[in-house]
C-alpha positions in Angstrom: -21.9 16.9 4.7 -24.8 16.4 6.2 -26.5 14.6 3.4 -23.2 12.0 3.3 -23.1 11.6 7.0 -27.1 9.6 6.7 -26.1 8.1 3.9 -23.1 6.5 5.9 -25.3 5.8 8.9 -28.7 4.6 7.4 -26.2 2.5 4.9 -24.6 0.5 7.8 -27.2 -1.5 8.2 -26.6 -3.9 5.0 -22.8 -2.5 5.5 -23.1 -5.2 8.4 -24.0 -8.4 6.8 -20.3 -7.5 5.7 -18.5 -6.7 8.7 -19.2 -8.6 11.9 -18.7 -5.8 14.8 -20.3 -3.5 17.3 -22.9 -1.5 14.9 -22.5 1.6 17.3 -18.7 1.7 16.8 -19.4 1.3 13.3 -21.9 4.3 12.7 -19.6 6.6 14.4 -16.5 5.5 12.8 -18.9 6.4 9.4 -20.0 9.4 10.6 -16.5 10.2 11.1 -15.2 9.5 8.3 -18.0 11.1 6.2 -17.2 14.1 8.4 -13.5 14.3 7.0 -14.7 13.9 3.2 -16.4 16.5 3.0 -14.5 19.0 4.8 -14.0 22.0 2.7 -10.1 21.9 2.7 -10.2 18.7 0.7 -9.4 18.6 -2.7 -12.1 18.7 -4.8 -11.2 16.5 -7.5 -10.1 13.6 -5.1 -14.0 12.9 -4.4 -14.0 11.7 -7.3 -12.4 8.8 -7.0 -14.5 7.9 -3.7 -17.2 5.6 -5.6 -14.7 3.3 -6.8 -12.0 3.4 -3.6 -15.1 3.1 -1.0 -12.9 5.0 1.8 -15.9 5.4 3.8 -16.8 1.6 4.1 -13.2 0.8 4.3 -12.0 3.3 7.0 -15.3 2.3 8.9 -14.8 -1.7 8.9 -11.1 -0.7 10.0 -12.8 0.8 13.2 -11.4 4.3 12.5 -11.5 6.4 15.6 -10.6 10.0 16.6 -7.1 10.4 18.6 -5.8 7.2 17.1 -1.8 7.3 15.8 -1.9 5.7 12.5 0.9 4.3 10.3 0.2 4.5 6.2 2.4 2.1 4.9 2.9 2.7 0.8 0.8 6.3 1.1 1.9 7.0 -2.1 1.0 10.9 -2.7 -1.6 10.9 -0.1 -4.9 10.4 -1.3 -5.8 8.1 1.9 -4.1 10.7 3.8 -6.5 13.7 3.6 -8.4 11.3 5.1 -7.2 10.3 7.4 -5.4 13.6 8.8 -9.2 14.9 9.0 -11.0 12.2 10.3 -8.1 11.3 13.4 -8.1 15.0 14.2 -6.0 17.0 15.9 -5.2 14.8 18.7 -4.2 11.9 16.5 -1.4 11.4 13.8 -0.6 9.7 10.7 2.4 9.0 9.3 3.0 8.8 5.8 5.5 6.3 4.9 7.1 5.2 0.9 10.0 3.5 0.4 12.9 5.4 -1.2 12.5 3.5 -4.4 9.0 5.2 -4.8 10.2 8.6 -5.3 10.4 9.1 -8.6 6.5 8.2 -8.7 5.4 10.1 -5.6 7.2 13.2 -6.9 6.8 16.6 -4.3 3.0 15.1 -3.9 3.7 13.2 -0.3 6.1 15.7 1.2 3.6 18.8 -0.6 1.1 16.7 1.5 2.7 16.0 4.6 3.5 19.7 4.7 0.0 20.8 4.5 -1.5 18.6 7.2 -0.7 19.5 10.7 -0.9 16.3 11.7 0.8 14.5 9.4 4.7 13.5 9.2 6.4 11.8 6.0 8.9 8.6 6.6 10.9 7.4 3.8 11.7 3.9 4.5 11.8 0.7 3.2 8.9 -1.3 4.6 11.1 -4.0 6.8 12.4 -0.6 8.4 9.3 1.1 10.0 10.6 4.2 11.4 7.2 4.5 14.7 8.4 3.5 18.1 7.7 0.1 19.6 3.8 0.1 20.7 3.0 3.5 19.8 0.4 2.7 16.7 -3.2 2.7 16.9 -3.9 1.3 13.4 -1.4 0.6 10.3 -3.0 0.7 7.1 -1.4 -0.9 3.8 -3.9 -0.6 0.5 -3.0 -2.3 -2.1 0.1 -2.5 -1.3 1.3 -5.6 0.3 2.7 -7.4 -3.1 4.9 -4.7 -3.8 7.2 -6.8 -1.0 7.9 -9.2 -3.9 8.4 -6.0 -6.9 11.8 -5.1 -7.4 11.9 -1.8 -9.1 15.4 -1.4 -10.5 16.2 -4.7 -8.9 16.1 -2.7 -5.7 14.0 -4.6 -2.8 11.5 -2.7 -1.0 11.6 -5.2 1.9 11.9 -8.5 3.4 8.4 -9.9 3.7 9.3 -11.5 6.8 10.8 -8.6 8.8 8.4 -6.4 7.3 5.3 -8.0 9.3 7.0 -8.3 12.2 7.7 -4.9 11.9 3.9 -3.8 11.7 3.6 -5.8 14.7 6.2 -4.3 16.6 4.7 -0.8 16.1 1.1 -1.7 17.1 0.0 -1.0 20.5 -1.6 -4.0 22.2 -5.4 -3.9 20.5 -3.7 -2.2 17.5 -5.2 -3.1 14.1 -3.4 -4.1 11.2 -5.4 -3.4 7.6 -4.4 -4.6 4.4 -6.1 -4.6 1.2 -4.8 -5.8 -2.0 -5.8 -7.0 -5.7 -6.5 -10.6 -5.5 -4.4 -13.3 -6.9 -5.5 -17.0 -7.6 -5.3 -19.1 -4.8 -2.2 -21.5 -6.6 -0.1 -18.1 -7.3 3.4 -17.8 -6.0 4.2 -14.4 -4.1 6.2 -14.0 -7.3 3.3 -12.7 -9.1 3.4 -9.9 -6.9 6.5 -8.4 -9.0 4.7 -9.5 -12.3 0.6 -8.7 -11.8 1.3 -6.5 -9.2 -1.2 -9.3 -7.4 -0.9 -11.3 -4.0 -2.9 -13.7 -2.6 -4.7 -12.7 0.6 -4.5 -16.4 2.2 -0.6 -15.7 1.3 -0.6 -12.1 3.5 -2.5 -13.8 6.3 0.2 -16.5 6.6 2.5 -14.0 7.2 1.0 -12.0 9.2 -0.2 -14.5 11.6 3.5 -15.5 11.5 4.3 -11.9 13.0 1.8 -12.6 16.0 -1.5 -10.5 14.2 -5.0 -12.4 14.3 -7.5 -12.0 12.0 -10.4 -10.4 13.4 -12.7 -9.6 9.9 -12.7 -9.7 6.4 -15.0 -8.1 4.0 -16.2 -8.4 0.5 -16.8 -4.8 -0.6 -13.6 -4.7 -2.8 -14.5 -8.6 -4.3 -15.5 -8.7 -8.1 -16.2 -12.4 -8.8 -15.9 -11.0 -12.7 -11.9 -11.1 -12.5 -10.2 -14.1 -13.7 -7.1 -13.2 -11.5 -5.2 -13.6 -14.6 -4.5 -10.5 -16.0 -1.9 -7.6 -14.2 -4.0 -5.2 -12.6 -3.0 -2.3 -15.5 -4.7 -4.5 -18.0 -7.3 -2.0 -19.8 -9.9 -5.0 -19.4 -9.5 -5.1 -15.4 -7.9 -1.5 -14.4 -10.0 -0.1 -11.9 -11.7 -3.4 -11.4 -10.0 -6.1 -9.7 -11.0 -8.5 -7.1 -9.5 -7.3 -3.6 -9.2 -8.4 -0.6 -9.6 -6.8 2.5 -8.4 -8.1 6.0 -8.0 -6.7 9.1 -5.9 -8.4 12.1 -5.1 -7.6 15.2 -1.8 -7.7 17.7 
């Protein structure tokens, strides 16, 4: 842990040309978050997906902090989770939440994980139907996850993009932070794509939520690969794992 914990803190400082905030909040959201991957209740075999997910430069530009009440949106079986759970600690709280629709890929995984974690609670909602009081968030999360508002799995809708942001915004306390990362999709896409590439285009998610009364306080580049054409659906052997992504983070 140690070893991961200077590697997050002497690695802030080019981590900064990226993300324009206080550098002291920054190294101890990393050394918080390096902190909850390595703790020996993790499992093993999801570090090794860290290199390509970057949940320690993520969770850090999102301004992660012990005690905060966070919102998953689309936490699928809960990889982000562990993460989470450890690095909020026992005096925050993260709700899981999947749409119903989403069972039959999540399997036991999100309830196995939700019952593991003291801290953690699973919602199973539709995304325009956030189940957290008014003002009681801290930070919602959504990775890669926003286009699925325009997927219709078994022509069965997930949410109405509209209602949906104003929803995140309704559950954010006042300074909450909204974070959404997604693969990229060209600039001249329709939201369509979304159900078709299983892309969206971030100028696309800002609109809406700025709509819903978030700002935009930073983006980074640490998910960009200028290599992607944009083209191709994100399951596409010759992009999987590789896409260009956005990553924005507002504000209520």
């Amino acid at each position: 842990m140690q070893e991961l914990t200077k590697m997050a803190v002497s690695g802030l400082a080019s981590a900064l040309v990226l993300f324009t905030f206080n550098a002291a909040s920054a190294q101890s959201s990393a050394a918080l978050v390096a902190s909850a991957l390595n703790h020996p209740d993790r499992p093993s075999e999801e570090a090794d997906d860290d290199a390509r997910r970057m949940p320690l430069e993520v969770l850090s530009f999102a301004g992660l902090e012990a005690g905060m009440d966070v919102l998953e949106m689309e936490a699928g079986g809960g990889w982000y989770t562990e993460i989470l759970s450890r690095a909020v600690g026992p005096d925050g709280s993260v709700m899981m939440q999947n749409p119903p629709a989403f069972e039959s890929f999540t399997g036991d995984a999100d309830n196995d994980r939700a019952a593991r974690l003291s801290n953690v609670t699973l919602s199973t909602v539709n995304f325009d139907e956030l189940e957290a009081a008014n003002g009681s968030i801290d930070l919602v999360t959504w990775i890669l996850g926003p286009h699925e508002l325009w997927f219709f799995p078994g022509d069965v809708s997930l949410g109405n993009p509209e209602v949906t942001f104003r929803e995140i915004a309704r559950v954010l306390k006042p300074g909450g932070r909204f974070l959404a990362i997604d693969h990229e999709a060209a600039a001249d896409s329709g939201p369509e794509v979304g159900g078709t590439l299983h892309r969206i285009h971030g100028g696309l998610i800002t609109e809406y939520a700025e709509a819903a009364g978030l700002s935009l306080v930073r983006t980074s580049s640490i998910h960009r690969n200028p290599e992607d054409q944009l083209t191709n659906g994100v399951f596409d052997p010759s992009i999987q794992g590789r896409t260009d992504k956005f990553v924005i983070l507002f504000e209520k």
